[in-house]
MARTIFI-129702 format. One line per 2 residues: number of its first residue (from 1); their letters; for each residue x negated, y, z negated of C-alpha. Coordinates in pm, whole numbers. Example, Ala and Ser with C-alpha at 12.3 -4.5 7.8 and 13.67 -1.06 7.14 Angstrom:
REM residues 2
1> AS> -1230 -450 -780 | -1367 -106 -714
***
This chain:
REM residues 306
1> XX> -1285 -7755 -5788 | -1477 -8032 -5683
3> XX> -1187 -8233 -5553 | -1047 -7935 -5363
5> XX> -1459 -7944 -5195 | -1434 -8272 -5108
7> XX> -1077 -8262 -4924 | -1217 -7939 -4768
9> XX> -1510 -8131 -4658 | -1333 -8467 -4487
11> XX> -1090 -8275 -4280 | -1435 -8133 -4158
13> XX> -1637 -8446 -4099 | -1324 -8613 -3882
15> XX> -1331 -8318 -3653 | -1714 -8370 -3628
17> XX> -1649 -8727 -3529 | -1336 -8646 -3300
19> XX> -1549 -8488 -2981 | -1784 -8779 -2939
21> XX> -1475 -9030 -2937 | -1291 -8851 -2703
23> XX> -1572 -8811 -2507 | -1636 -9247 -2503
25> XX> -1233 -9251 -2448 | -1314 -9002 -2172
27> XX> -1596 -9213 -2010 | -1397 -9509 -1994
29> XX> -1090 -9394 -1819 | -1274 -9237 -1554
31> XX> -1487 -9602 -1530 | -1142 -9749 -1530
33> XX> -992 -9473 -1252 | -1314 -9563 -1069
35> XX> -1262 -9919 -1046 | -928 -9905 -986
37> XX> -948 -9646 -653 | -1232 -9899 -584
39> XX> -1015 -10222 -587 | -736 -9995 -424
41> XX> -966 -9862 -87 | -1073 -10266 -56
43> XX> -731 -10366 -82 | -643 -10121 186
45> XX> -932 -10183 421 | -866 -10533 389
47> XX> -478 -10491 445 | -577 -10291 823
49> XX> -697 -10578 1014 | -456 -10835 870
51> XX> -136 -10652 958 | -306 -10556 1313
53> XX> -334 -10884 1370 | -34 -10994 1212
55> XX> 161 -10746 1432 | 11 -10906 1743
57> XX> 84 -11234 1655 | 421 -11186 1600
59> XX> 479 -11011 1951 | 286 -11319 2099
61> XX> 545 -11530 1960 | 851 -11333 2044
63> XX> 661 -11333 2427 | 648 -11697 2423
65> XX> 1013 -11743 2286 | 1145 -11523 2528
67> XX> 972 -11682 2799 | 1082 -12012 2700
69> XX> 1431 -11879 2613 | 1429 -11759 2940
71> XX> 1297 -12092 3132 | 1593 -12299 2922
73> XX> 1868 -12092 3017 | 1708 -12126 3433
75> XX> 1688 -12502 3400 | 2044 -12517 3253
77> XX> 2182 -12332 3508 | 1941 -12517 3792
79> XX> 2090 -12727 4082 | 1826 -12907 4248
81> XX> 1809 -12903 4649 | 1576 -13110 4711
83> XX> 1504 -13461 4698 | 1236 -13449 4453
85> XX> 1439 -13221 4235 | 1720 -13462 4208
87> XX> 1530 -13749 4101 | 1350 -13505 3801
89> XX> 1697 -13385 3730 | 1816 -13727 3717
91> XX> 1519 -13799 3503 | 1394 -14072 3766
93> XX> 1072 -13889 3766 | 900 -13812 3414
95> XX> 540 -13747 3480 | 426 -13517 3723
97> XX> 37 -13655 3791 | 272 -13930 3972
99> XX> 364 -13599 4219 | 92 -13506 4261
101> XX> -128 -13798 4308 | 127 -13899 4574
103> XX> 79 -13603 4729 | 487 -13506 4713
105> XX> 528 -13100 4777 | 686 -12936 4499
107> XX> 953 -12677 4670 | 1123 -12581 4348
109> XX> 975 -12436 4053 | 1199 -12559 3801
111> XX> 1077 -12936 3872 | 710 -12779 3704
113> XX> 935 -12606 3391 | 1107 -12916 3355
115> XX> 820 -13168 3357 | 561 -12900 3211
117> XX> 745 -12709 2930 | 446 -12622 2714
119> XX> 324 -12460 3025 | 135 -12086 2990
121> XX> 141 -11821 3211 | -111 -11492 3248
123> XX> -125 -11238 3460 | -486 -11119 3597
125> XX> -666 -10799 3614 | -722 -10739 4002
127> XX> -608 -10395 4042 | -719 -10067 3928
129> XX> -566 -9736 3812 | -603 -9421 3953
131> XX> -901 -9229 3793 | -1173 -8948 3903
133> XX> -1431 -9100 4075 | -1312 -9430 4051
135> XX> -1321 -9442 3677 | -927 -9573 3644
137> XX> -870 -9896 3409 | -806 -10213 3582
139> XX> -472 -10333 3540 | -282 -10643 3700
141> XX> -94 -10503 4025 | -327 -10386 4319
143> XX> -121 -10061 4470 | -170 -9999 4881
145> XX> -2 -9730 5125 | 127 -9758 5415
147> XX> 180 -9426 5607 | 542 -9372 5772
149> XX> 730 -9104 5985 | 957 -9115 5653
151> XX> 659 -9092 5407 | 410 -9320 5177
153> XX> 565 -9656 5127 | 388 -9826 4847
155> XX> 360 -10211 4814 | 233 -10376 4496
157> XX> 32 -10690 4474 | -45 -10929 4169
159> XX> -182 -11294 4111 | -30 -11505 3825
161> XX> -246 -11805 3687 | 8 -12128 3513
163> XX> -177 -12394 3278 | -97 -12642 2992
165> XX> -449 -12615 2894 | -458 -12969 2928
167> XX> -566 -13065 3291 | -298 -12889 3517
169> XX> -352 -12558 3664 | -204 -12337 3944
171> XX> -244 -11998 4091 | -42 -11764 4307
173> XX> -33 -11464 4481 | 241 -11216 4617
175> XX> 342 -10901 4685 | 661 -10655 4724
177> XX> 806 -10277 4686 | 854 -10312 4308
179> XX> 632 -10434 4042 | 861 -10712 3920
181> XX> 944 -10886 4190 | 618 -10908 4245
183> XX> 531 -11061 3934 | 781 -11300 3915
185> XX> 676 -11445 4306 | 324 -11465 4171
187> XX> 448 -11671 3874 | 690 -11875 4145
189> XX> 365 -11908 4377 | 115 -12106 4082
191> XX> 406 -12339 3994 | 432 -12458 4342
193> XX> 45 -12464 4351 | -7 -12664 4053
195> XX> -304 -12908 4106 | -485 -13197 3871
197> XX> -828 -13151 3781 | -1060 -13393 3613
199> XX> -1268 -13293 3307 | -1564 -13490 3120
201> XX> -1883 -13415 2961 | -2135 -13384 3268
203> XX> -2455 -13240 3134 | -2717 -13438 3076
205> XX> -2776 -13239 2787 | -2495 -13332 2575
207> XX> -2377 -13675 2653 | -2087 -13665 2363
209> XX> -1852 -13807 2599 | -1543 -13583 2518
211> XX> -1332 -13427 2818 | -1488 -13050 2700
213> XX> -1652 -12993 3054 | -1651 -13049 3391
215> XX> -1809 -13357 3566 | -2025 -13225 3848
217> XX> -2108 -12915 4012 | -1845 -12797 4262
219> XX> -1855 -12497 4524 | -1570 -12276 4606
221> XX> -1531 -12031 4896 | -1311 -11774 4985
223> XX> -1366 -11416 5236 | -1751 -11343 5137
225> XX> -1740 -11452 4782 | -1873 -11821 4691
227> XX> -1911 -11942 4375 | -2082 -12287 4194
229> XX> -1879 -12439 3883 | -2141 -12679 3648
231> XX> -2105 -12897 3398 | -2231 -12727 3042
233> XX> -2331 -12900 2712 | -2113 -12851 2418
235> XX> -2071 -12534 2262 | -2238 -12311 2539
237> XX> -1864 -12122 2599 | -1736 -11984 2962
239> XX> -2034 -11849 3077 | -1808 -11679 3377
241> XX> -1629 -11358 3484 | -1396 -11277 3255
243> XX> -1039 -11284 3487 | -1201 -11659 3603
245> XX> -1245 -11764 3237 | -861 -11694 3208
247> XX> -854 -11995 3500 | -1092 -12217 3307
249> XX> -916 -12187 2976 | -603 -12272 3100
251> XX> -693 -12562 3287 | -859 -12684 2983
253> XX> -1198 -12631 3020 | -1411 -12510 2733
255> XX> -1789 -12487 2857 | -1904 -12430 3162
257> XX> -2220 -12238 3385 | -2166 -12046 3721
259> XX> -2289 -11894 3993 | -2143 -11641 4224
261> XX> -2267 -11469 4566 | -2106 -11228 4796
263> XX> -1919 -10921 4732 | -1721 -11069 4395
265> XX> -1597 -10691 4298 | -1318 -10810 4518
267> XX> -1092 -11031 4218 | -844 -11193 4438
269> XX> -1127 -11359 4681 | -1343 -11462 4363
271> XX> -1033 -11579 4191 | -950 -11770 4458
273> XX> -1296 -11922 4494 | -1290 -12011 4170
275> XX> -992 -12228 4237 | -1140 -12369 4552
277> XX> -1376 -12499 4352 | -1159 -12636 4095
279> XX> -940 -12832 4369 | -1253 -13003 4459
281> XX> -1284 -13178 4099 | -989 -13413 4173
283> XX> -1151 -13486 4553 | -1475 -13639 4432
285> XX> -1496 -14075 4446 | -1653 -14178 4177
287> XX> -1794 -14511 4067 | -1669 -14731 3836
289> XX> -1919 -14731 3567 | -1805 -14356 3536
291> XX> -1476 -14318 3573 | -1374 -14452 3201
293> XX> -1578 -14132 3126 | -1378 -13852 3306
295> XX> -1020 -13759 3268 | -759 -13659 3493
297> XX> -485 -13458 3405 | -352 -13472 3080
299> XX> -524 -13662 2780 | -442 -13950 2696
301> XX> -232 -14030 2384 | -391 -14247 2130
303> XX> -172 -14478 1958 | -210 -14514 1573
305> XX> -153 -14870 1440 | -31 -14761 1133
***
C-alpha cells in the first residue's frame, strides 16, 4: 500500500513542477522571438539606405558608360576638318593647355573628347515647371511661346556645364523645337568654350599651399546680375548658389566665398557671371615669387623615384 502511495504521489509532484518550467521555457522563447524581430527590423532599416544608394550608384555608372560608350563610338567614326583637328587626330597635339594658351579656336568638339576623356558633363536647373502660382519645380529646359497665325510654337532652352574637375571648365547655351537637340547643342556649346583656370590657396587664413581655392577675388558680370568669387580657407565648402557650385566643382574648386547683386533669380545671367568671373582667373599677371604657388590647368604629376 505504501508503494502504490508513493507512485501515486510522484506522478503528482512532476505535474506540480511541469507549469513553472514551461512557463521559464515560455519566457525565453518569447526573449528569443524578441531579439530576433529586433535584429531582423535593424537589419532591414539598415538594408533601405544601402540598396537606395546602391541603386543610384549603379545608374550613375551605367550614365557614365553610356556616355563614354557613346563619345568612343563618335571619335571612331570622326573625320577632322579642320586644321587643328588633324594634327590631334594625328596625335601631333597631346595636351590641350598648349590650345588654349596659344589662343587656337577649337571648332570641333571631338578635339575636347579626344584630349579630355575623363571629362563630366551636367545639365543645370534654369527653367521651371508649370505650377499654380508659380509653385512648379525647376527643371533644366526654360520653355517660351511664340504666338503664330498657325498656333503656339514652343522653343526650349538649356545650358550644359563640361569639367575634368581638374582645372578645365566650359559652359554653353542653346536652344531649339525639341528638348534634345537642345541638350546636345548645349553640351556641343561648353566643349567649344572650354577655358583654363588657375587655382591656389589665397586666403590669408589658411596658407596650406594646396591648389583647393582660388587665388584672388574676381568679378563677373552679365545683364543686371554681378557677382565676386574669393579665395576661402580650407574646409569652409562652396559657400554659393547651388546651380554655380555645379560650375565650381567641376572646375575643381573646393572652397570658396561669394557675393552676388542684381536680379540673380534669372540662372542663365548669374550662371554666366559666374563664368565671367572664372575667365578672369587665367587673365591676372602675377609675380614671380607667387606663381610656384598657383596652378593652371591640370595638376601636375609627381614622379615617384621608386
Amino acid at each position: 500500500m505504501k508503494e502504490e502511495k508513493q507512485a501515486e504521489e510522484e506522478p503528482q509532484a512532476e505535474k506540480q513542477e511541469n507549469p513553472k518550467v514551461l512557463e521559464e521555457k515560455e519566457e525565453t522563447i518569447k526573449e528569443e522571438i524578441s531579439e530576433k524581430e529586433v535584429v531582423e527590423v535593424s537589419e532591414k532599416q539598415q538594408a533601405i539606405p544601402e540598396s537606395k544608394t546602391s541603386k543610384a550608384a549603379k545608374r550613375q555608372e551605367r550614365n557614365i558608360t553610356r556616355q563614354q560608350q557613346a563619345t568612343l563610338e563618335q571619335l571612331e567614326a570622326w573625320k577632322p576638318k579642320s586644321l587643328l583637328g588633324k594634327k590631334v587626330r594625328a596625335g601631333e597635339i597631346t595636351d590641350i593647355g598648349e590650345i588654349i594658351s596659344n589662343g587656337l579656336k577649337v571648332l570641333e568638339a571631338e578635339i575636347v573628347d579626344t584630349l579630355l576623356p575623363n571629362l563630366e558633363n551636367e545639365l543645370v536647373l534654369i527653367g521651371q515647371a508649370k505650377g499654380k502660382f508659380g509653385g512648379g519645380q525647376r527643371r533644366i529646359f526654360k520653355q517660351t511661346q511664340k504666338k503664330t497665325a498657325e498656333g503656339n510654337v514652343p522653343t526650349f532652352t538649356t545650358m550644359a556645364v563640361v569639367g575634368n574637375r581638374d582645372g578645365y571648365v566650359g559652359l554653353g547655351y542653346a536652344s531649339s523645337k525639341e528638348t534634345v537637340p537642345a541638350r546636345n547643342k548645349a553640351l556641343r556649346k561648353a566643349k567649344l568654350n572650354l577655358i583654363k583656370i588657375s587655382r591656389s590657396c589665397g586666403s590669408w587664413e589658411c596658407g596650406c599651399g594646396k591648389p583647393h581655392s582660388i587665388p584672388m577675388r574676381v568679378t563677373g558680370k552679365c545683364g543686371s546680375v554681378k557677382i565676386v568669387l574669393m579665395p576661402a580657407p580650407k574646409g569652409t565648402g562652396l559657400c554659393i548658389e547651388k546651380e554655380c557650385a555645379k560650375m565650381l566643382a567641376l572646375a575643381g574648386i573646393k572652397d570658396v566665398w561669394s557675393k552676388t547683386y542684381g536680379h540673380t533669380k534669372t540662372k542663365s545671367n548669374l550662371l554666366k557671371a559666374c563664368f565671367d568671373a572664372l575667365s578672369q582667373l587665367i587673365e591676372f599677371k602675377l609675380p614671380d615669387s607667387k606663381k610656384g604657388e598657383i596652378v593652371e590647368g591640370n595638376m601636375p604629376k609627381v614622379k615617384n623615384d621608386n
